[in-house]
C-alpha positions as CSV (number, residue, x, y, z in Angstrom):
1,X,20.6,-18.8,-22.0
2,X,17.9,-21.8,-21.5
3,X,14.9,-20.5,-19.5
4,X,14.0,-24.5,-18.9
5,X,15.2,-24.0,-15.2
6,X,12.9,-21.2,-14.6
7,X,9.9,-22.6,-16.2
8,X,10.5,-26.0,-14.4
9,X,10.7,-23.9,-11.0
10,X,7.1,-22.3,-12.0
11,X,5.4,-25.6,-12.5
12,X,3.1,-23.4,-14.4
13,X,2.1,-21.4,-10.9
14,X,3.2,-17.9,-10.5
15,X,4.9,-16.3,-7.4
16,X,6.6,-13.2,-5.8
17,X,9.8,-14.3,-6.8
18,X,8.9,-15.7,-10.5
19,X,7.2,-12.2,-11.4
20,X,10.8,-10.4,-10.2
21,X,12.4,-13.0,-12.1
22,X,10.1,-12.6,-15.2
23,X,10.3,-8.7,-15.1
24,X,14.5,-8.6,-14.5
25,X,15.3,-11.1,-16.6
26,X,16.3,-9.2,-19.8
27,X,18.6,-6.9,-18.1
28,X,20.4,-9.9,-15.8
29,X,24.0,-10.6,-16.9
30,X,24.5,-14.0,-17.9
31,X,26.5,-14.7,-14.9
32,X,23.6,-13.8,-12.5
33,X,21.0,-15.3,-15.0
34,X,23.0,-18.9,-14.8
35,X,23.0,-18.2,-10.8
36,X,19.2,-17.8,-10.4
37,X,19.2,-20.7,-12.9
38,X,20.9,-23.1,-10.4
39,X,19.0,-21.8,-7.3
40,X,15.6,-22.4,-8.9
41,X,17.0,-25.9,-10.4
42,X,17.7,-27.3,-6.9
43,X,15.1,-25.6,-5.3
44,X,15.2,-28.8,-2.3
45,X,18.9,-28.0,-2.0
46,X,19.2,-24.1,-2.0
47,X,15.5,-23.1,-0.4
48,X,17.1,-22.6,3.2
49,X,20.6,-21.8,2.9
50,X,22.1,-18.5,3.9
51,X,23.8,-15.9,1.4
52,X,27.3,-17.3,2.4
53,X,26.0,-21.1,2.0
54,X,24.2,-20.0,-1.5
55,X,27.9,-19.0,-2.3
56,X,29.9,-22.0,-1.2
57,X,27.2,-24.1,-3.1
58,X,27.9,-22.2,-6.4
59,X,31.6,-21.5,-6.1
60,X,31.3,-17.7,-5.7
61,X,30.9,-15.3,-2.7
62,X,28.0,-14.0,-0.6
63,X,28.2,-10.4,-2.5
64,X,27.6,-11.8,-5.4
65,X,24.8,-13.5,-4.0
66,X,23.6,-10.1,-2.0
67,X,24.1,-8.0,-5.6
68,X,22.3,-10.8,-7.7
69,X,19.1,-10.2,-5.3
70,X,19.3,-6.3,-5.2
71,X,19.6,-6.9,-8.8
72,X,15.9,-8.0,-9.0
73,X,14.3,-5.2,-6.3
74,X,15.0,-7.3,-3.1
75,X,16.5,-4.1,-0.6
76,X,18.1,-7.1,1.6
77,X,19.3,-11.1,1.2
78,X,16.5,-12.0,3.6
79,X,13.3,-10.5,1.8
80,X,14.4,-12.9,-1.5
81,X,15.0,-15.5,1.1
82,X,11.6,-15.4,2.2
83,X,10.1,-15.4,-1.0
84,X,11.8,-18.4,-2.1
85,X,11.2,-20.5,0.4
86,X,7.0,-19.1,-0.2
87,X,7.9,-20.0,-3.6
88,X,9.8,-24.1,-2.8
89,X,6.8,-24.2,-0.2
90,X,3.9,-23.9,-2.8
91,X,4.9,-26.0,-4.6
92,X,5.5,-28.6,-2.1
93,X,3.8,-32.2,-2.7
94,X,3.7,-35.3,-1.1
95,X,5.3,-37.4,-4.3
96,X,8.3,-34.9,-3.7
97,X,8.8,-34.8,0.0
98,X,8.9,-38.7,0.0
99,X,11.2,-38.6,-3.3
100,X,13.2,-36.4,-1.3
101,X,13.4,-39.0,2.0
102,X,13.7,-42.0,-0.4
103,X,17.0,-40.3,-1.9
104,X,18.7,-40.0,1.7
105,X,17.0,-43.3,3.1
106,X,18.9,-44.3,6.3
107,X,16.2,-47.0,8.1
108,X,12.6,-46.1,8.8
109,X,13.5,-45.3,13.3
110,X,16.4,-42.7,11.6
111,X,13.2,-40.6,9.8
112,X,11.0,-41.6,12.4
113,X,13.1,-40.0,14.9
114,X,13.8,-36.9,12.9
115,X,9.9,-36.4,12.2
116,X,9.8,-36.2,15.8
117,X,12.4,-33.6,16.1
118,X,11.0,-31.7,13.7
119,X,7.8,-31.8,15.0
120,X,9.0,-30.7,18.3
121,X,11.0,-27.7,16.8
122,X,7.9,-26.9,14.9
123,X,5.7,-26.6,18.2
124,X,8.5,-24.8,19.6
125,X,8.6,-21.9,17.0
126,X,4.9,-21.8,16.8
127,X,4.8,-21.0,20.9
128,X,7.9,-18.4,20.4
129,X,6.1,-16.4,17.6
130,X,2.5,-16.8,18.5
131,X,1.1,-13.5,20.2
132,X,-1.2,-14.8,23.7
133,X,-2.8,-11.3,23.1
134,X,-3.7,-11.9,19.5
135,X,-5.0,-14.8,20.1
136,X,-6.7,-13.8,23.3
137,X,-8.4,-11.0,20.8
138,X,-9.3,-13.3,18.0
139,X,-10.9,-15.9,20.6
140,X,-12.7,-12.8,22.5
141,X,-14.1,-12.0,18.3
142,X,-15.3,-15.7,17.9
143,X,-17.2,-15.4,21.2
144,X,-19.2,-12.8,20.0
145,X,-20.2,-14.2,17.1
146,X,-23.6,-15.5,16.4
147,X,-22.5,-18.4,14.2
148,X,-18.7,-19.5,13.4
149,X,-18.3,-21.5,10.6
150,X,-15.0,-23.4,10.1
151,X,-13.9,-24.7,6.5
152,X,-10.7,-26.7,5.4
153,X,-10.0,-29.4,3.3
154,X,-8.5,-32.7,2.5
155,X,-6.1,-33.8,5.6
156,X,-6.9,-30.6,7.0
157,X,-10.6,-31.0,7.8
158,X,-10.1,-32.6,10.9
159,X,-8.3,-29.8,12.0
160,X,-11.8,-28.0,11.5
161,X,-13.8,-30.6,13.3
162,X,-11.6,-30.6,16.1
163,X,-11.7,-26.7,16.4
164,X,-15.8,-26.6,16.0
165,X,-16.1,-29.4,18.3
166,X,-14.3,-27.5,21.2
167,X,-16.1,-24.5,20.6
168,X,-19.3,-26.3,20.6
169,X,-18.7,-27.6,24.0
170,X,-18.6,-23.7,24.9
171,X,-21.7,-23.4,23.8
172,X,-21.0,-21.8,20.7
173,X,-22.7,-22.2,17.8
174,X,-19.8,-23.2,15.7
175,X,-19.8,-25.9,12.8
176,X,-17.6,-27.6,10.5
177,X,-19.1,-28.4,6.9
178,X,-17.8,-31.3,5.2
179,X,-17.8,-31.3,1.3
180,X,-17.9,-28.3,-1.4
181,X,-21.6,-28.1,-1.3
182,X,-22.7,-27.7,2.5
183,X,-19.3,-25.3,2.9
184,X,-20.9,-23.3,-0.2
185,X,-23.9,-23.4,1.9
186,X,-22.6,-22.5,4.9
187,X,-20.3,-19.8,3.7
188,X,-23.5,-18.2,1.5
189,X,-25.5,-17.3,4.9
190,X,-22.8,-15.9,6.8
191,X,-23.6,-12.3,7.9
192,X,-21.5,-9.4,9.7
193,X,-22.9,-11.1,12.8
194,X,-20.7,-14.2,12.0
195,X,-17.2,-15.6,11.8
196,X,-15.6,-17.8,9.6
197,X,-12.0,-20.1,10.5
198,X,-9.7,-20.8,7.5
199,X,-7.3,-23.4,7.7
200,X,-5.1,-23.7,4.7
201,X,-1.1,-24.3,4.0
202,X,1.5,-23.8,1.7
203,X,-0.5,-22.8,-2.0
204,X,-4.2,-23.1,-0.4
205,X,-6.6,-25.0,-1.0
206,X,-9.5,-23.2,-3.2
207,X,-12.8,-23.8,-1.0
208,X,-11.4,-22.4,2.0
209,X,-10.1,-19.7,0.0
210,X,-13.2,-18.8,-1.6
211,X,-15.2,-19.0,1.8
212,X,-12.8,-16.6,3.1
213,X,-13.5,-14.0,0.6
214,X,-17.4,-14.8,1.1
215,X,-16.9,-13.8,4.4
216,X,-15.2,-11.1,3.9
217,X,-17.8,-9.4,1.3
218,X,-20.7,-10.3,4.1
219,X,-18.8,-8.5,6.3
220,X,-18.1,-11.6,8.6
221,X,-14.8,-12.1,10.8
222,X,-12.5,-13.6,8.8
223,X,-9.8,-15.1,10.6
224,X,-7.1,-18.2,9.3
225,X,-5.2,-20.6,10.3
226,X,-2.4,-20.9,7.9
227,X,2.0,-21.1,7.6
228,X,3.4,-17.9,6.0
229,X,2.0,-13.9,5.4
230,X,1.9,-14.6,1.9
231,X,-0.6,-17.3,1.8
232,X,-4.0,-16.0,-0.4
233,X,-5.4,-16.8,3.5
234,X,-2.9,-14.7,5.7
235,X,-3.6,-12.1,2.3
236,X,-7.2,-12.0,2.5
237,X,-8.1,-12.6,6.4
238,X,-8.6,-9.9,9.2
239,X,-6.4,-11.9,11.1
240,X,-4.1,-15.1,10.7
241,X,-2.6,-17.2,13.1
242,X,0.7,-18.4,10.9
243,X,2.1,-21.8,12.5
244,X,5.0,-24.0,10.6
245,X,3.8,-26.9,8.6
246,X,6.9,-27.7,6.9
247,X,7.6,-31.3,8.3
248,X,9.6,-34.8,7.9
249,X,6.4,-36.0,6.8
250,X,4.7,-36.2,4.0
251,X,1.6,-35.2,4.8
252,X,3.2,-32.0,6.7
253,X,3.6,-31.1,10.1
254,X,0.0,-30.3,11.8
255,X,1.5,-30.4,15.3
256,X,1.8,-26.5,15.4
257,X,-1.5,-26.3,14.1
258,X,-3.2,-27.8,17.1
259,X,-1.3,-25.8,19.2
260,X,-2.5,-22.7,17.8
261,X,-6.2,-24.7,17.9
262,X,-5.8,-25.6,21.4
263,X,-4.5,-22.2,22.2
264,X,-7.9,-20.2,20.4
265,X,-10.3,-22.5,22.3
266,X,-8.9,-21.5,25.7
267,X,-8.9,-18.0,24.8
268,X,-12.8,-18.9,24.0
269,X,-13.3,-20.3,26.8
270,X,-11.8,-17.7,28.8
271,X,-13.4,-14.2,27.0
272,X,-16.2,-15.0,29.2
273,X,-14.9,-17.5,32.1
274,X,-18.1,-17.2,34.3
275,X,-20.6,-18.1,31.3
276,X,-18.4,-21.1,30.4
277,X,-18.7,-22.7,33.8
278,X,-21.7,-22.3,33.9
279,X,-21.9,-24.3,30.4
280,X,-19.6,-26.9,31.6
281,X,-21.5,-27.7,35.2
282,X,-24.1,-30.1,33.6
283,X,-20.7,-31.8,32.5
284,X,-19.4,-32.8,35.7
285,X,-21.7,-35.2,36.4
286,X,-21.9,-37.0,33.0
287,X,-18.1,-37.3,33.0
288,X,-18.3,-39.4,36.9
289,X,-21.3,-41.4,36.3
290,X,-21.8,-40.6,32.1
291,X,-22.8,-43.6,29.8
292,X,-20.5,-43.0,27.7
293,X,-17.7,-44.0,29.4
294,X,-16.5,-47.2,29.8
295,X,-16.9,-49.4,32.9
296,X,-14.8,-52.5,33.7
297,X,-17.1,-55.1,34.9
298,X,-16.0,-56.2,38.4
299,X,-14.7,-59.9,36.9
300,X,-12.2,-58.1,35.2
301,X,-10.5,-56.0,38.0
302,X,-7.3,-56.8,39.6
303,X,-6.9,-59.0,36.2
304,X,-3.1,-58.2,34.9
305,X,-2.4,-56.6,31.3
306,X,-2.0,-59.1,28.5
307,X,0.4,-57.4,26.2
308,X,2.5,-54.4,27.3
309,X,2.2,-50.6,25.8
310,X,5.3,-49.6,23.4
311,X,7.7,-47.4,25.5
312,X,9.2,-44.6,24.1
């Protein structure tokens, strides 16, 4: 039996599921070898279907499918379930996810509208399996800290800068390095009296990786921000916030994400309410009478809008 499935599932990256696969395969019947075959082959087609689905895709039944999986170690359907979909979801890239929505093209509002969905169901999962207390807990941690240093990379850096901004304003001494070298930096002062924020999805990204494990050998808080327990994040951190990132879009779902951000700087904010007000007075007056903000000159007021917002 052709292994070219299996090795074209692996994309030369190892997993869970591929080291089950690698140790079982020997003593696999060719009838369950050829099944595993077809699941890893259509990986964007079989990833989230249920044991009876698996079945009606490959003309057998959900036994079979149950069996097949006890057959490599997996006590129930649900734990290989889990670690294929780790598996599809490392392997994720942007080339494939817009292959993927190019193959079922039905008009731009059609994918628009279902990124939004999507998006929305996303936020909604994150705010069903998000623990307050936990977070409540990890924001009480960050308080304490003398310095908190947040790392992530690529599209996710903002997602950094947004969360060390917000802490900033709490008076916390919290940054966001940009580029390998400053996060190398950074990550090489922390101490035990500091605390470092991961943010990573799907395979990880190496720097925030590494600057977890720096923290954790300096004896810093470690905690990330990441989508599933088997991310080398949710592995290595004292604590991880998971949130869904698998989107309609290509460049992932990050509306969870800010929901677990937004929900980590209130719990800041709150581990010592008093102390935060009292950061935040000097701020009441620059946000009425503040520079910064824009003031229509009084030629311009009463003047009608030119254009009209888009409505949703």
């Amino acid at each position: 039996m052709s292994d070219v499935p299996v090795r074209q599932a692996m994309n030369g990256q190892d997993s869970a599921l591929m080291r089950r696969i690698a140790q079982s395969r020997a003593s696999l019947s060719d009838g369950r070898r050829q099944l595993l075959d077809g699941i890893l082959g259509r990986l964007d087609e079989t990833v989230f279907l249920s044991s009876r689905e698996l079945a009606a895709r490959f003309g057998t039944d959900a036994a079979t499918i149950v069996r097949t999986t006890q057959a490599l170690g997996y006590h129930q359907f649900a734990d290989f379930a889990r670690d294929l979909r780790s598996h599809f979801l490392s392997h994720v890239n942007p080339y494939r996810i817009m292959a993927r929505e190019v193959t079922t093209h039905r008009g731009a509002a059609f994918h628009v509208q279902a990124c939004l969905e999507r998006d929305l169901e996303n936020v909604r999962v994150a705010r069903e399996h998000l623990d307050p207390a936990a977070i409540a807990a990890a924001g009480a941690r960050l308080y304490r800290a003398r310095r908190i240093v947040v790392v992530a990379g690529d599209l996710d850096y903002p997602l950094a800068e947004f969360l060390a901004y917000a802490l900033s304003g709490l008076g916390l001494m919290a940054t966001a390095p940009k580029g390998e070298g400053l996060t190398l930096h950074r990550q090489r002062a922390l101490t035990r009296d500091d605390a470092l924020v991961a943010i990573s999805f799907r395979r990880c990204l190496r720097v925030p990786v590494e600057a977890i494990e720096a923290a954790r050998k300096a004896g810093a808080y470690a905690l990330a921000i990441t989508d599933a327990p088997t991310t080398p994040l949710a592995r290595l951190a004292d604590v991880a916030l998971l949130v869904p990132y698998e989107g309609e879009s290509y460049a992932g779902s990050y509306a969870p994400t800010m929901v677990a951000i937004n929900a980590l700087a209130v719990a800041c904010s709150h581990a010592d309410p008093k102390h935060t007000l009292k950061v935040l007075k000097p701020t009441e007056e620059e946000y009425l009478h503040g520079p910064r903000w824009y003031s229509e000159p009084p030629s311009a007021r009463g003047r009608k809008p030119r254009r009209k917002a888009a409505a949703g």
